[in-house]
C-alpha positions in Angstrom: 145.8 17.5 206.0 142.5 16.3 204.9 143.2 17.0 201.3 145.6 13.6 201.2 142.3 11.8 201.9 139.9 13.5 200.1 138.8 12.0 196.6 139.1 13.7 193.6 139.7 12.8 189.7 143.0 11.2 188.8 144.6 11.1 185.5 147.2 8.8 185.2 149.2 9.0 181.5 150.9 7.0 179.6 153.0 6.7 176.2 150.2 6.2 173.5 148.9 2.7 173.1 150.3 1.7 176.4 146.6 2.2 178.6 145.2 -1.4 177.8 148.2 -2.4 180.1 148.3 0.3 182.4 144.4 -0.3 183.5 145.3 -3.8 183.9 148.0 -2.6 186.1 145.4 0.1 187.9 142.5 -2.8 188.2 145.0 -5.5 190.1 145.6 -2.9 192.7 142.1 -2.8 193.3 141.1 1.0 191.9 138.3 1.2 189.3 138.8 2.6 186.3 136.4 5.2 184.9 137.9 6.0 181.4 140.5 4.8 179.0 141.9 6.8 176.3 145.0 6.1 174.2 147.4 8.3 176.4 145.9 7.8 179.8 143.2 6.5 182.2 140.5 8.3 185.0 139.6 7.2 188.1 138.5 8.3 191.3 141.1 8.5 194.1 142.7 10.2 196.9 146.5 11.8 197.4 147.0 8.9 199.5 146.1 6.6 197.0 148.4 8.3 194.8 151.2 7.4 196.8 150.4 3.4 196.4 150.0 3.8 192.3 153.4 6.0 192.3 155.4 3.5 193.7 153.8 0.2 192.3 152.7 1.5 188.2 155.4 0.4 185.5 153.7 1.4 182.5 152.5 5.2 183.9 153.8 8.4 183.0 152.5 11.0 185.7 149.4 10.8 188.0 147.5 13.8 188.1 145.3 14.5 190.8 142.8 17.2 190.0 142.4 20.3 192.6 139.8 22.6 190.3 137.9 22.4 186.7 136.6 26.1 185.5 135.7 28.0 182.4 138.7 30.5 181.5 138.9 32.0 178.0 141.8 33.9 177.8 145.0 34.3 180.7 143.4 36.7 182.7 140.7 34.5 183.5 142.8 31.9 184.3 144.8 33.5 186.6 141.7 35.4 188.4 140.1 31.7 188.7 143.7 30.3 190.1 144.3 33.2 192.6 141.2 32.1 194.3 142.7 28.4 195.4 144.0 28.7 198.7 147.8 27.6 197.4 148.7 28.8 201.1 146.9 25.5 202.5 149.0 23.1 200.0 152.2 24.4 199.3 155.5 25.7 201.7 156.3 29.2 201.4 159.7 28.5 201.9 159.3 25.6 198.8 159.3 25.4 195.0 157.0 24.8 192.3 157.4 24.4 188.7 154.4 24.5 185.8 153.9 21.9 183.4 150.9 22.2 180.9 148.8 20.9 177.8 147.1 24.2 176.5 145.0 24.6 173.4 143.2 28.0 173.4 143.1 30.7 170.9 144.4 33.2 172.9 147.3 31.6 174.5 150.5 31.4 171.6 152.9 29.5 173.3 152.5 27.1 176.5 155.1 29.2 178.7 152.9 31.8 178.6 150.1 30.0 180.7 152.9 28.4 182.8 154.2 32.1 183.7 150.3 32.8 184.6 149.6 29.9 186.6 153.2 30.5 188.6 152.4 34.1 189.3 148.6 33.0 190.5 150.1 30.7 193.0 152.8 32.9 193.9 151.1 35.8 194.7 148.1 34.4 196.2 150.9 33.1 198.7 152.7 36.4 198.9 149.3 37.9 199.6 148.9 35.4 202.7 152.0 34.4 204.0 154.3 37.1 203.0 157.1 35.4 200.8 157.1 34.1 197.1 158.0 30.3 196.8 160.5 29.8 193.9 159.9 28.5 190.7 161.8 26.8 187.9 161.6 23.5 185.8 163.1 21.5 187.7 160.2 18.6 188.5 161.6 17.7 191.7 159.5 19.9 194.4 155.8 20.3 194.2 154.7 20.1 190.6 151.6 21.7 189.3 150.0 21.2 185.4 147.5 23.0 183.7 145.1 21.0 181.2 143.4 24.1 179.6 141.6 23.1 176.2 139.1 25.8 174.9 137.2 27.7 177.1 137.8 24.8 179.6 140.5 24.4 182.4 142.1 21.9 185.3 144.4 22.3 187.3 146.3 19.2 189.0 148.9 18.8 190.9 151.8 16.2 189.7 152.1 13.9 192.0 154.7 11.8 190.1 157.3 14.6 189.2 159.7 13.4 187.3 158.3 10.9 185.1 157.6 7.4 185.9 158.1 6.0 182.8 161.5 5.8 183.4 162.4 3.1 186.3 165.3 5.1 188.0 168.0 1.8 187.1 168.9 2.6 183.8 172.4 4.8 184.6 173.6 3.8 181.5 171.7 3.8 178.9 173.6 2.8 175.5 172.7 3.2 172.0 169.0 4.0 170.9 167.7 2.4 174.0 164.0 1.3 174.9 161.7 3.6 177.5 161.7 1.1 180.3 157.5 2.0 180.4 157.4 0.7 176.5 159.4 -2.6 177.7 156.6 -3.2 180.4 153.7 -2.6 178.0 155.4 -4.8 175.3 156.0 -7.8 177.7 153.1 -7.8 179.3 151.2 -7.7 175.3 153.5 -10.9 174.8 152.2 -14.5 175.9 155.0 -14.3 178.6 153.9 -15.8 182.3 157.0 -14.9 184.5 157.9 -19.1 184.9 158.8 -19.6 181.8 162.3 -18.7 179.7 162.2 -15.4 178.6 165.3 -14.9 176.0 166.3 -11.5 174.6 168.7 -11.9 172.1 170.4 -8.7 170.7 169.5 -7.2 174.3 171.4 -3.9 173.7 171.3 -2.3 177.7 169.4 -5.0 178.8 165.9 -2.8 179.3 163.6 -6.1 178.3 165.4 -8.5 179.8 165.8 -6.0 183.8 161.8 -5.6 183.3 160.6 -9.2 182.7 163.5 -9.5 186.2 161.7 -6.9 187.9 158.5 -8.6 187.1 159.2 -12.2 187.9 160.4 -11.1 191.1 157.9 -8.8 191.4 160.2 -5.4 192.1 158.4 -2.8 191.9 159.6 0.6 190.7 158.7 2.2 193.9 161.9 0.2 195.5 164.2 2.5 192.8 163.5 6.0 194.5 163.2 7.8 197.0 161.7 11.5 195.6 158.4 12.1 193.9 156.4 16.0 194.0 153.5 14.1 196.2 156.1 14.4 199.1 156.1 18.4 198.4 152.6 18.9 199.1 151.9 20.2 202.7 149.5 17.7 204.8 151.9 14.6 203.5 152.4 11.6 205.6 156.1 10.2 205.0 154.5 7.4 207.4 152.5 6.5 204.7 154.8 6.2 202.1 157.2 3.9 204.2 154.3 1.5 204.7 154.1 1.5 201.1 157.3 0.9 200.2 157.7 -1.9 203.2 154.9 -3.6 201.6 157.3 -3.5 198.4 159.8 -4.3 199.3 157.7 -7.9 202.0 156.0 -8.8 198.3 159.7 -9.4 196.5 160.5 -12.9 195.5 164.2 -13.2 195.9 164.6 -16.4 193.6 162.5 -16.7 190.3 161.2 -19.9 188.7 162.4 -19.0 184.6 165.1 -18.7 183.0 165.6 -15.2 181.9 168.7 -15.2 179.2 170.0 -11.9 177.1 172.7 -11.8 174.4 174.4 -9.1 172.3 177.2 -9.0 170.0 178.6 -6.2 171.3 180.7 -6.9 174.7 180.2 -3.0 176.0 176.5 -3.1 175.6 176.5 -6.5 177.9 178.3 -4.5 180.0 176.0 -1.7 180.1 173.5 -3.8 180.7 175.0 -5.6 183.1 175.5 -2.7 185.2 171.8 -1.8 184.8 170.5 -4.8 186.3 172.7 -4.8 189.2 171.2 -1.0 189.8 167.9 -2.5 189.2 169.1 -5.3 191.8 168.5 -8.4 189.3 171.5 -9.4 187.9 171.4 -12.3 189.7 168.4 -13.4 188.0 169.8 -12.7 184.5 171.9 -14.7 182.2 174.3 -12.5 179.9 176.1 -13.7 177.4 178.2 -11.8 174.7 177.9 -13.4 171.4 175.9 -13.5 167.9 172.6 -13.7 168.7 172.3 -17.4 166.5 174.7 -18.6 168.9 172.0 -17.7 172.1 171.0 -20.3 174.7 167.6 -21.8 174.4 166.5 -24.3 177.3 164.7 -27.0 176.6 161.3 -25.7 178.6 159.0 -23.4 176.7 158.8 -20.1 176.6 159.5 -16.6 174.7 162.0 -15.1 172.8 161.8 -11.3 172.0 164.1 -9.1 169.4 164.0 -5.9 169.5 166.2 -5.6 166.7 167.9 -2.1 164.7 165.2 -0.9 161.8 167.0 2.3 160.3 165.1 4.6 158.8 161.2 3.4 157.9 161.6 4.8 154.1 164.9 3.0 152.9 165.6 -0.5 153.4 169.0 -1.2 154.0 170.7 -4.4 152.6 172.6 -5.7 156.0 169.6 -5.1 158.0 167.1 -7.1 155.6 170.0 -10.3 155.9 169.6 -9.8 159.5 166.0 -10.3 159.6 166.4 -13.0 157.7 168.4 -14.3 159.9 166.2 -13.9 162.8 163.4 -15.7 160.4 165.6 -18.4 160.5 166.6 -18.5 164.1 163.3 -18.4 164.9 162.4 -21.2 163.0 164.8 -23.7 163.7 165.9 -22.9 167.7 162.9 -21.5 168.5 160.2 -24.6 168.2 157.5 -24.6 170.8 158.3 -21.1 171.7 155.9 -17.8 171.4 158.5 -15.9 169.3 158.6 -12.0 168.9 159.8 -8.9 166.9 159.6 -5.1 168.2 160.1 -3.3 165.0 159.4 0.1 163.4 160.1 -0.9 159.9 157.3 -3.1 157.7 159.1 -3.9 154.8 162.2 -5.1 157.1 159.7 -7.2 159.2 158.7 -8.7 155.4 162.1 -10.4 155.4 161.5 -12.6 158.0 159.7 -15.0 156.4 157.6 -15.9 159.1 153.5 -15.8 159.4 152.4 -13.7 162.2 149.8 -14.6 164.4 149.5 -11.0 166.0 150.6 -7.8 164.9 150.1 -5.2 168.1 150.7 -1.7 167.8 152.5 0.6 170.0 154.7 3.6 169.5 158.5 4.1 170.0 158.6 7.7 171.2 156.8 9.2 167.3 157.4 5.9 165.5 154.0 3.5 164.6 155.5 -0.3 165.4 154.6 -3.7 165.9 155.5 -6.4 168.2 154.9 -9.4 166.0 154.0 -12.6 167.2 154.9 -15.6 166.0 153.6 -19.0 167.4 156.6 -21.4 166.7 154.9 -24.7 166.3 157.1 -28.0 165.5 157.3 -28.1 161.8 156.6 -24.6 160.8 157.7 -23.9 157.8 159.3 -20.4 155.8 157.1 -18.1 154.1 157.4 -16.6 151.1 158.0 -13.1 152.2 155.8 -11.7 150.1 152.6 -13.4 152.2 153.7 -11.5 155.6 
């Protein structure tokens, strides 16, 4: 159907400070970029297209392709502006749909409201043609809709992702407190990392950095991980299309990598967790696991990084065992660690104090609500502990 090659706008969102790296990711698959914000970028690009950045983003959320933009200023206009779309032309009347929305209008008291309107637009305009009522739900595995209504303003788009994409479809086992695989992404491509180089996680917990600096040195994409996204739900799609996507995936993987990639943990379940994950994510062959204090990790001889993504509590509250562990990573750091780009994920400032350690970059990002910092630490020969009042 002509609407999977017609160009419209695409939004494609993110987790808040992650679109520096998810235009980067856009740009290298050759789509130009017309806007950044902090949750998100706009282009220009087709439901085709849509399928290619589905399967090949690691740092996106959902893609949003847009089907109308009009003025509505209270529910009844929305739905009187929604019923004239010809949903008959794009969605199964035998299929299902389900709302999602971002709604900030003065009429409107709670977002399930304008989902119910939106849902009984499309359903009825169907009815009206065709007959039979599509069912609805939450489930965001059929044809996904969302409304972006701010003010008198409204869009419509459909969801072409789904469920979201900021979750890599390999993590079966996720462990305690663990990382949003689209955060790990964002933070390791921030990091001075190249993909031939080491790349040593100590305290690794499930293993999410260390499976996406796999993923990316053998350049797996997260398209190979699944099989279902709401662009398949639309009527006009090409399941040709997708394959020759995915077959293009799947021609482009290395199957041996030229690093070292090495992850630790104390605790002998969460290697196993995480061991399991990569052999889901097909790269446990590529990973080195040991269990074991993390001052007793392996670091070869050739340069390269090693990441913590330590435990940092509560942000008001600094607890005594924690500070002696950053120390302790201070001093790892300092003395394994020469030559090496070294790095710290944490939510907690005055913990990060107690490394001891100068940084030479301090880049923002959020974990779910929490402001934190990867900090960076360029681990020349000879460097030298800080009074930890100077960090």
């Amino acid at each position: 159907m002509q609407v999977f090659n017609s160009s419209s706008k695409i939004i494609i969102t993110c987790n808040k400070r992650l679109s520096p790296y998810l235009q980067t990711e856009v740009e290298a698959l050759g789509f130009p970029v017309k806007r950044s914000f902090s949750t998100g970028i706009e282009l220009e690009a087709s439901l085709n297209d849509c399928i290619k950045l589905n399967l090949n983003l690691r740092c996106a959320s959902q893609i949003l392709y847009a089907i109308k933009s009009f003025r509505a200023s209270n529910a009844d206009e929305l739905y009187h502006e929604l019923t004239a779309i010809s949903w008959e032309d794009y969605i199964d009347f035998n299929g299902y749909i389900s709302i999602t929305s971002n709604v900030n209008n003065d009429s409107i008291t709670t977002p399930l409201f304008a989902n119910l309107k939106v849902k009984d637009a499309v359903v009825d305009r169907i009815k009206a043609r065709k007959g039979i009522r599509p069912d609805s739900g939450p489930a965001l595995n059929k044809t996904v809709l969302h409304l972006y209504w701010q003010g008198n303003t409204a869009e419509i788009y459909f969801d072409t992702s789904g469920e979201t994409l900021a979750k890599h479809s390999y993590r079966k086992h996720p462990g305690k407190a663990p990382m949003l695989e689209a955060l790990a992404s964002g933070i390791i491509y921030s990091t001075q990392w190249d993909s031939t180089k080491p790349f040593v996680n100590p305290m690794c917990g499930s293993g999410t950095l260390a499976i996406e600096a796999a993923l990316m040195a053998s350049n797996r994409k997260p398209g190979l991980l699944r099989m279902n996204y709401a662009f398949m739900h639309i009527l006009g799609y090409d399941e040709n299309i997708f394959f020759a996507e995915r077959k293009l995936l799947k021609t482009s993987v290395n199957k041996s990598i030229n690093c070292r990639i090495i992850a630790t943990d104390h605790s002998e379940e969460a290697v196993r967790i995480a061991e399991m994950n990569a052999k889901t994510a097909g790269v446990d062959h590529l990973i080195e696991f040991k269990t074991c204090d993390f001052s007793e990790t392996p670091i070869p001889e050739e340069k390269g990084a090693i990441i913590f993504n330590p435990e940092y509590g509560e942000r008001l509250g600094v607890h005594n065992k924690l500070e002696a562990t950053y120390a302790r990573i201070g001093d790892f750091l300092k003395k394994e660690g020469k030559g090496y780009y070294g790095y710290v994920f944490t939510g907690n400032p005055d913990l990060a104090k107690k490394i001891g350690l100068k940084a030479s970059r301090k880049i923002e990002f959020y974990n779910g609500r929490l402001d934190c910092r990867l900090l960076e630490y360029e681990l020349y020969e000879g460097t030298r502990r800080l009074d930890t009042s100077s960090n």
